[in-house]
Each structure stands twice: as structure tokens, then as C-alpha cells.
C-alpha positions as CSV (number, residue, x, y, z in Angstrom):
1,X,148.2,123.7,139.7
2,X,144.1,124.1,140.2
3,X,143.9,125.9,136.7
4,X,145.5,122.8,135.2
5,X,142.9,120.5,137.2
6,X,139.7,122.3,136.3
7,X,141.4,122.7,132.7
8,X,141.9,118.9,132.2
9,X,138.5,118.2,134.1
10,X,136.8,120.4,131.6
11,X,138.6,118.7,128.5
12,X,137.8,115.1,129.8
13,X,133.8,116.2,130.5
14,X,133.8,117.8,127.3
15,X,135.5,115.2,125.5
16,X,133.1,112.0,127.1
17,X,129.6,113.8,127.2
18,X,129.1,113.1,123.6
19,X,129.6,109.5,124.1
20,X,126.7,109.3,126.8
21,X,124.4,110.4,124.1
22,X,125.9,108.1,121.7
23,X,124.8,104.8,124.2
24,X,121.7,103.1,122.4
25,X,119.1,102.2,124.9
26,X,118.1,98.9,125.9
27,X,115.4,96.7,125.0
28,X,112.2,96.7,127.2
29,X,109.0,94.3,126.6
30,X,106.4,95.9,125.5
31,X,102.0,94.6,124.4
32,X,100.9,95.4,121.0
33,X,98.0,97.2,121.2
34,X,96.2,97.8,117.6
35,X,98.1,97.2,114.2
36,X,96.1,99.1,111.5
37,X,97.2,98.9,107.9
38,X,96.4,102.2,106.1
39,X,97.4,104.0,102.5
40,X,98.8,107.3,101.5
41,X,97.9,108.1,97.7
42,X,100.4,109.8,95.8
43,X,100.0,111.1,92.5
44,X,102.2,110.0,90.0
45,X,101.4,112.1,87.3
46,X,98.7,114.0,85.1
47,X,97.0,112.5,81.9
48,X,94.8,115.8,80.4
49,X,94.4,117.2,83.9
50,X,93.4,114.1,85.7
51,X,95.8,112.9,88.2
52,X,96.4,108.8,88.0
53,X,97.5,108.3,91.5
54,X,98.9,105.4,93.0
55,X,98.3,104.3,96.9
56,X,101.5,103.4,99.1
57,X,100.3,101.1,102.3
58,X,101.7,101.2,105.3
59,X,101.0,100.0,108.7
60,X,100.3,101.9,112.1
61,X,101.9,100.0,115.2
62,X,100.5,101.0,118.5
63,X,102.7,99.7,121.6
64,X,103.1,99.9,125.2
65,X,105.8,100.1,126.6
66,X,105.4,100.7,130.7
67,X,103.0,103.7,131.4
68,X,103.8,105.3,127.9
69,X,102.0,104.3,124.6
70,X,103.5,104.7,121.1
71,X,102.4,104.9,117.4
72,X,104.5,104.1,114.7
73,X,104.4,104.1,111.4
74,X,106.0,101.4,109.3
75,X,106.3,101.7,105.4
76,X,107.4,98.6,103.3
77,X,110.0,98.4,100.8
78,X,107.1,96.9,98.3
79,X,103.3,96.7,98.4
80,X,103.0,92.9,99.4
81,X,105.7,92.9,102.6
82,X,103.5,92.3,105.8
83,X,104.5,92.6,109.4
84,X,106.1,89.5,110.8
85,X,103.3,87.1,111.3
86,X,104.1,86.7,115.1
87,X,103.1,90.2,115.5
88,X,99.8,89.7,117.2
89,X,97.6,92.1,119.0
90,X,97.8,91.6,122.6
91,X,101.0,89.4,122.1
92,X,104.5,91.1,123.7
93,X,107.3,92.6,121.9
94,X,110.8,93.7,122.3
95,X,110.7,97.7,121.9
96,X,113.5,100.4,121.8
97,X,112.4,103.8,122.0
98,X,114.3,106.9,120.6
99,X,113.7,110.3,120.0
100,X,111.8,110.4,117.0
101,X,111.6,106.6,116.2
102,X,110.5,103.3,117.9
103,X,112.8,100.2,117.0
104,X,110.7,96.9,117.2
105,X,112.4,93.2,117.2
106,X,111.8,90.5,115.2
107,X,112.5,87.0,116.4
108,X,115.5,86.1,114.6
109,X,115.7,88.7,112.0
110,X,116.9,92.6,112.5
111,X,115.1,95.1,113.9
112,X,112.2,97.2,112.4
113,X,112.3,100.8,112.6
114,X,109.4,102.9,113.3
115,X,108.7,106.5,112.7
116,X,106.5,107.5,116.0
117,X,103.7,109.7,114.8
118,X,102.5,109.8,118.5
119,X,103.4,109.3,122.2
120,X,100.9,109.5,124.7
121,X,100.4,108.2,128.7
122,X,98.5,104.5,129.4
123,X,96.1,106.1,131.0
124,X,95.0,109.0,128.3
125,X,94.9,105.7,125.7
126,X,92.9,104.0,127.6
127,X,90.3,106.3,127.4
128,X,90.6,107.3,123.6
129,X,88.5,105.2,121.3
130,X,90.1,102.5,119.4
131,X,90.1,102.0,116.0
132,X,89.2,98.7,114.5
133,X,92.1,96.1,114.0
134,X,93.5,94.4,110.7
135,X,94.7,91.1,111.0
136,X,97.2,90.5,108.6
């Protein structure tokens, strides 16, 4: 009777413990600490050896959320998408962090996926340097 018990506690365990991975994490406010609008050049192919290159923008999101600080990077779908304009820095934000991305929300429009480049305490950030801001 016991081996049936620990067999059928086993199965259930084994059977739920995927699902409390599979339980997305809440949303928790978060400050927007430096928005930075960078490119990546890519070449796009060679014209008698010279490379004609093209850049990509993209934007690097720094947040804190609690005593943790995050960098994400967000690439558009085309050149001329911005952030959402109520994006400031210093203004709040609804953040979601996962393993290797940060989810940001939008007022009334989906979320915005992030790939975190960097993760770091409050107090180690406070005492990098900062990197100028672009206001977009």
C-alpha cells in the first residue's frame, strides 16, 4: 500500500513541477533610468572589395526594478519606429523580468520585449558612470 502512495506521489510531483515553471511572473513598477539609442552596422555586401554597410538602430533600456537594475536591448521592426513617447527617463514603468529577457508595458498596447544585455545590483549602478541620454 506505501509503494502505491510514494508511486502516485511521485507521478503527481513529476507530472505538476513543469507547470510551476510554466507560471509567467507578475508585473512589478519599475524607474527608467537611461534610454540610449545606438546602431549596429552590418554589411550588406561587397562592391570591388569595399563593403557598403548599412546601420540597424536600436535602443538600450536601463530599468530598475527593486534593488536590481536591467539593460535591455530593443530592436525595431523598421528604422523610424521609436519607443512609446510616454517612456521618459525618470518616469515609472510596468516591468516583467525573465530569464534572458525583460518585458516592458505599454499603456494600452502589448508588451515590449527586451533582450537583457545586463543585470546588475542598485547600488553597483549607482556608482558606474552614466552615459548621456537621447530623448526621442
Amino acid at each position: 500500500m506505501k509503494r502505491i502512495n510514494v508511486a502516485v506521489v511521485s507521478l503527481a510531483f513529476g507530472l505538476l513541477l513543469p507547470l510551476v515553471w510554466a507560471v509567467e511572473r507578475p508585473f512589478e513598477t519599475g524607474k527608467i533610468l537611461d534610454i540610449e539609442q545606438k546602431t549596429h552596422s552590418r554589411v550588406l555586401y561587397y562592391l570591388v572589395n569595399t563593403p557598403i554597410t548599412q546601420d540597424d538602430p536600436y535602443y538600450e533600456v536601463t530599468v530598475q526594478v527593486k534593488d536590481a537594475v536591467y539593460v535591455g536591448q530593443y530592436t525595431p521592426v523598421h528604422a523610424k519606429q521609436t519607443l512609446p513617447a510616454d517612456w521618459q527617463v525618470g518616469g515609472t514603468i510596468q516591468a516583467r523580468v525573465e530569464k534572458h529577457y525583460l518585458f516592458l508595458k505599454q499603456l494600452e498596447e502589448p508588451e515590449l520585449q527586451l533582450v537583457m544585455v545586463k543585470r546588475m545590483s542598485a547600488t553597483a549602478a549607482a556608482s558606474a558612470p552614466t552615459a548621456a541620454t537621447i530623448k526621442h
